[in-house]
C-alpha positions in Angstrom: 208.6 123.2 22.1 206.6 125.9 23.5 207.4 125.8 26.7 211.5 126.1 25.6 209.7 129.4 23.4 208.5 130.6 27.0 211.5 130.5 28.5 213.5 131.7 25.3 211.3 134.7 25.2 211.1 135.2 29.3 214.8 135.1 29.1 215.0 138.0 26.2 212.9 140.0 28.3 215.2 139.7 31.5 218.5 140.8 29.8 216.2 144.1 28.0 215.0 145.2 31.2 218.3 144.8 32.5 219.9 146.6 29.5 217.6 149.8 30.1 218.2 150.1 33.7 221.7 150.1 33.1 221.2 152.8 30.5 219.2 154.4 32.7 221.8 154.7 35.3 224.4 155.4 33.0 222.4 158.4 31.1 220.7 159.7 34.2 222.3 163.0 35.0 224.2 163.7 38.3 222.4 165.7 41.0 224.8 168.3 40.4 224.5 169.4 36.9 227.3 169.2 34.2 230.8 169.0 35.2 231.4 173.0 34.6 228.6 173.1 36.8 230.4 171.0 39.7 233.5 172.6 39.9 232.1 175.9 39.8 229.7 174.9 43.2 233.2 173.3 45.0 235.5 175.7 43.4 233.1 178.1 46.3 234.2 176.4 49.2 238.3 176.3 48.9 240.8 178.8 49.8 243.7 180.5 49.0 245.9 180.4 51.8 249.2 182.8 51.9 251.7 182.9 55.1 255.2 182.4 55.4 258.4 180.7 53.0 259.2 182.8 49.7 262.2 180.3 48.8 262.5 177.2 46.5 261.2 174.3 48.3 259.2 176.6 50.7 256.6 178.3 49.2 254.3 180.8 50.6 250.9 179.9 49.7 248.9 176.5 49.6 244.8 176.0 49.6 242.6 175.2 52.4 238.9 174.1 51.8 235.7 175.7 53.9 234.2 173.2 56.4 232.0 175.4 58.5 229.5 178.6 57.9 231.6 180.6 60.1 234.6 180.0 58.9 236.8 176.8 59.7 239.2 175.9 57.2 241.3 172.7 57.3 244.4 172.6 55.2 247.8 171.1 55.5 250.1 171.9 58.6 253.5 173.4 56.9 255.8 176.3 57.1 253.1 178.4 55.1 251.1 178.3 58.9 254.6 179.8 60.6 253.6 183.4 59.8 252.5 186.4 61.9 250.0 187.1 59.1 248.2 184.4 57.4 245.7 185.4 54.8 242.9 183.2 53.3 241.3 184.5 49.6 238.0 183.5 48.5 237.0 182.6 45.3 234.8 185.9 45.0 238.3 188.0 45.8 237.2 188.1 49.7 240.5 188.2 52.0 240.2 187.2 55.4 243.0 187.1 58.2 242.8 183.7 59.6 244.0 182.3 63.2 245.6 178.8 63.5 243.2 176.7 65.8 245.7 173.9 65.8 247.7 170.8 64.0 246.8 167.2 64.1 250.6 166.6 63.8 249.8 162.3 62.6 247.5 163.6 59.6 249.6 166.7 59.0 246.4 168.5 59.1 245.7 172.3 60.3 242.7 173.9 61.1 242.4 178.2 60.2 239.6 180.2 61.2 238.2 183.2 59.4 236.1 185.7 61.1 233.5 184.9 58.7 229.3 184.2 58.6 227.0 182.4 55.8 230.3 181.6 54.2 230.0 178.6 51.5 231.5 175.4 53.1 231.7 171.4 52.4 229.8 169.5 54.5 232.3 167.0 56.0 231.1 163.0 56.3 229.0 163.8 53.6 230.3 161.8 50.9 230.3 157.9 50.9 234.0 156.2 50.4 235.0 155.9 47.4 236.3 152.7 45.2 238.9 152.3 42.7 238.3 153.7 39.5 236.0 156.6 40.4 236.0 159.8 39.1 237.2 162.8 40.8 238.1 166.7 40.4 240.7 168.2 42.3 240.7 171.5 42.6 243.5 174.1 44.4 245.6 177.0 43.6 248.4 174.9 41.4 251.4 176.9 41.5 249.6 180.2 43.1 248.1 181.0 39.6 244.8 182.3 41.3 244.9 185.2 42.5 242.4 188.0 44.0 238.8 186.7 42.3 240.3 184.4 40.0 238.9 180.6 40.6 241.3 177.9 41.5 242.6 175.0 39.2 240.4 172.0 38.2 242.0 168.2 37.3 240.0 165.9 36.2 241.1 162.4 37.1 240.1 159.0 38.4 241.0 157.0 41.6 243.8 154.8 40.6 244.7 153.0 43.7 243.7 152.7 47.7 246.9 152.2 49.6 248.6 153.0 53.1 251.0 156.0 52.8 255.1 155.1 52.8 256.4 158.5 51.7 258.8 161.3 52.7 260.5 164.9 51.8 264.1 164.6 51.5 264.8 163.1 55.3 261.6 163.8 56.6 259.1 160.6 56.8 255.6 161.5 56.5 253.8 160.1 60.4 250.6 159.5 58.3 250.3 155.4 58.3 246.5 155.3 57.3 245.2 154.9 53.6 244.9 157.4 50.8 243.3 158.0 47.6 246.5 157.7 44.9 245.2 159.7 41.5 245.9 159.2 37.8 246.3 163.2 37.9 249.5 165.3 38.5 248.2 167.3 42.0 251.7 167.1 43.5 252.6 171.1 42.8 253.3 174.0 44.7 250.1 175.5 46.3 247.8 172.3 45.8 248.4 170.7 49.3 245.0 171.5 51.2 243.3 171.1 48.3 239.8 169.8 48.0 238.8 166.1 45.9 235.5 165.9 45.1 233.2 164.0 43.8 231.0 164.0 40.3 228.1 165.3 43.1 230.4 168.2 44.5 231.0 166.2 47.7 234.0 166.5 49.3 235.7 163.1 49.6 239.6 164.1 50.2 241.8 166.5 50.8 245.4 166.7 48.9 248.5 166.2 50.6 251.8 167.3 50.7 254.6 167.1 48.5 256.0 163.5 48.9 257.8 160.6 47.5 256.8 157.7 47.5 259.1 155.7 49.8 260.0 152.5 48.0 260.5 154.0 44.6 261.5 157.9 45.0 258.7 158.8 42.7 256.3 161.9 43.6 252.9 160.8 44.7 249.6 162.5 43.9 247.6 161.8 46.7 244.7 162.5 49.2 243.6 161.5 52.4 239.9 160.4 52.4 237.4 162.9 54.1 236.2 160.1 57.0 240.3 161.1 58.5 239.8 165.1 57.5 236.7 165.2 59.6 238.2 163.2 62.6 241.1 165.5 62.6 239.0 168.6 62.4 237.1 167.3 65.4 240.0 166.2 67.6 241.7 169.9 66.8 237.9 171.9 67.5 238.0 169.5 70.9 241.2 170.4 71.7 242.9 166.5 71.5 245.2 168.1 69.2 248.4 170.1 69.2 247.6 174.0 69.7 249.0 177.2 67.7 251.7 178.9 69.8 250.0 181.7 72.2 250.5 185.3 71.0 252.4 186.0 74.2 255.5 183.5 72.7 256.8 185.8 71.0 257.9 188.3 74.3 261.3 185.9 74.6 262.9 183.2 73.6 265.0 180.4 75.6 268.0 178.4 73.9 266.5 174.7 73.9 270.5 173.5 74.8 269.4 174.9 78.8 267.6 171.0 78.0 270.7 169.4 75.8 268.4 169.7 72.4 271.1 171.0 69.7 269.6 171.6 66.9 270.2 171.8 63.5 271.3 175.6 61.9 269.5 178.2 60.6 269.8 177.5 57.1 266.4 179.0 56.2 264.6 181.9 57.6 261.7 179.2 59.0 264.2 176.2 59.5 262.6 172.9 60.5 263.5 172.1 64.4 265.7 168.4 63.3 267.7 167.3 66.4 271.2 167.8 65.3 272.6 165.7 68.9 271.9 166.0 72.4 274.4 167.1 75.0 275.9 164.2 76.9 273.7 163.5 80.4 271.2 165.8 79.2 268.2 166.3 79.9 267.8 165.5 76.1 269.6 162.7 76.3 268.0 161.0 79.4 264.5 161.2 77.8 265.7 159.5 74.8 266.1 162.4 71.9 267.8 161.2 69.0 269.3 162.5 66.1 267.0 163.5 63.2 263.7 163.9 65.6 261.8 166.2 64.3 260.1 168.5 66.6 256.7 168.8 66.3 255.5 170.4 70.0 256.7 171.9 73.2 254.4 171.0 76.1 251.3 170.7 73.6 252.0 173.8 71.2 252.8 173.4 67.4 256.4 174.5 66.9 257.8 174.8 63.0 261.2 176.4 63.1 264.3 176.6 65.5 262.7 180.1 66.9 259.4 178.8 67.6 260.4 176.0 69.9 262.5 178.9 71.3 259.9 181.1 71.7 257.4 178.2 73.3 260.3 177.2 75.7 260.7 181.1 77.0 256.7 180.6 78.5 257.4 177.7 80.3 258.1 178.2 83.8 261.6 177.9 85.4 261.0 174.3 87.1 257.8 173.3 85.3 257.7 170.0 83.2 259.0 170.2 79.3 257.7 167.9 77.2 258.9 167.8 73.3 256.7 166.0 70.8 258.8 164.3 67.8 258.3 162.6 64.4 260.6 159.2 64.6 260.6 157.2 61.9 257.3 158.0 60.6 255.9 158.0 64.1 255.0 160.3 67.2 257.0 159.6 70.0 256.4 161.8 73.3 259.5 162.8 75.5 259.3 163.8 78.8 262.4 166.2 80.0 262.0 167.1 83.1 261.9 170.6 84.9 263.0 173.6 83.0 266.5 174.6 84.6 266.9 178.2 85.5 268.5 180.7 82.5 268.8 180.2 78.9 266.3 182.9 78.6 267.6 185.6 75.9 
């Protein structure tokens, strides 16, 4: 009998320790302070970006999010970027003029820099992944309601799912294959690709992404790619294993990209995404394997966004030197080799 009291009592004890370190855990404030307190230290280190669009479907701003001292911001590669002039506001109402450093055209991601110093930044690989279920505040310029000094948007929200991306934009299939974090909150607005996802410490653990469907259903996603894939895209862009802005010089001319049997589709829009309409019969084009609905993300190694940037990046390439256009196919990037620039097509 009094050994079963022993172990009665011994067993009591167990599950009230246990009980108090879990209260303890549970009660123990974060590192960071209250919530208000969190979002106000991240809220710091993200951006207002502004560049080019102005239409429905194309809007001119998005957010970016500091990831350097001096002034490296990564955000989402888009038409915003396709702009002489692209401006970055800080959350004390500082505007900077930034320079693209170039796209990572798989993640989608861009890298800016400001000509900047001591400026407030995440620390990237910081954070630990994150599970389902954890708790999370996004934070971006939602519908470009920020402006000047005024502080971005905060959502408060929870990691609902880990999957691989299957999404698009009307015809366009996002290249992106890795996972994402899928959120219980609505961050699938104008202005909040680029956008920072933190954690309850301030961490940053994501970064929003575009506006997309989700493949299989139609439905829009609110999503983010995890911060382990934003720092190895910063990296290969800082190292130069990326796809580079085009040079300033581009601009001087511009060559028609049929001289190498591309056709592509009009100028509906001012900044008109470079889709392969068809390719002239025993083309160039058309011997390297261009197809309809490519999407053209490169011209020997430099980011092209619209119909007058891939002519502007063809006019520097040499009369007989090697063109090589980088596409999105089906959700993947596909390198084609054309060949020698003819002679002509300059304009």
């Amino acid at each position: 009998m009094n050994r079963g009291r022993r172990l009665h009592r011994a067993t009591l004890l167990c599950w009230l320790v246990a009980g108090a370190t879990v209260w303890c855990a549970v009660a123990r404030p974060s590192r960071a302070g209250t919530p208000g307190e969190t979002i106000a230290a991240a809220a710091r280190k993200v951006v207002k970006v502004y560049g080019a669009g102005g239409v429905r479907g194309l809007e001119a701003y998005q957010s970016g999010v500091l990831v350097s001292p001096d002034g490296h911001v990564v955000t989402v590669a888009s038409t915003v970027l396709d702009a002489d002039d692209i401006d970055c506001v800080l959350d004390d109402g500082r505007r900077f003029r930034a320079t693209l450093r170039g796209i990572d055209p798989r993640r989608e991601l861009a890298v800016l820099k400001l000509d900047g110093e001591d400026l407030p930044a995440f620390v990237l690989d910081e954070a630990p992944p994150l599970g389902v279920g954890s708790r999370v505040f996004a934070l971006s310029n939602l519908f470009g309601v920020a402006v000047g000094d005024e502080r971005v948007s905060a959502q408060h929200g929870v990691i609902a799912a880990i999957v691989p991306l299957a999404a698009r934009r009307g015809a366009y299939e996002a290249p992106y294959r890795g996972d994402v974090y899928v959120l219980d909150c609505t961050t699938n607005n104008p202005g909040s690709p680029g956008g920072g996802l933190v954690d309850r410490e301030g961490r940053l653990v994501g970064l929003l992404g575009k506006e997309l469907r989700a493949a299989a259903s139609g439905v829009w996603l609110n999503y983010a790619l995890p911060s382990a894939e934003v720092a190895r895209a910063y990296r290969e862009i800082l190292a130069g294993e990326a796809i580079a802005p085009p040079p300033a010089d581009a601009v001087a001319g511009a060559v028609d990209p049929l001289v190498m049997g591309i056709v592509l589709v009009p100028d509906l829009l001012d900044k008109t995404p470079p889709f392969v309409e068809s390719t002239l019969p025993d083309s160039a084009a058309a011997r390297a394997g261009l197809l309809p609905d490519d999407l053209v993300v490169a011209v020997n190694g430099r980011a092209v966004s619209s119909r007058s940037t891939v002519r502007q990046v063809l006019a520097i390439v040499a009369e007989g030197d090697p063109v090589r256009i980088t596409v999105v196919r089906d959700g993947a990037i596909v390198e084609c080799d054309l060949g020698p620039r003819p002679v002509g097509g300059r304009r």
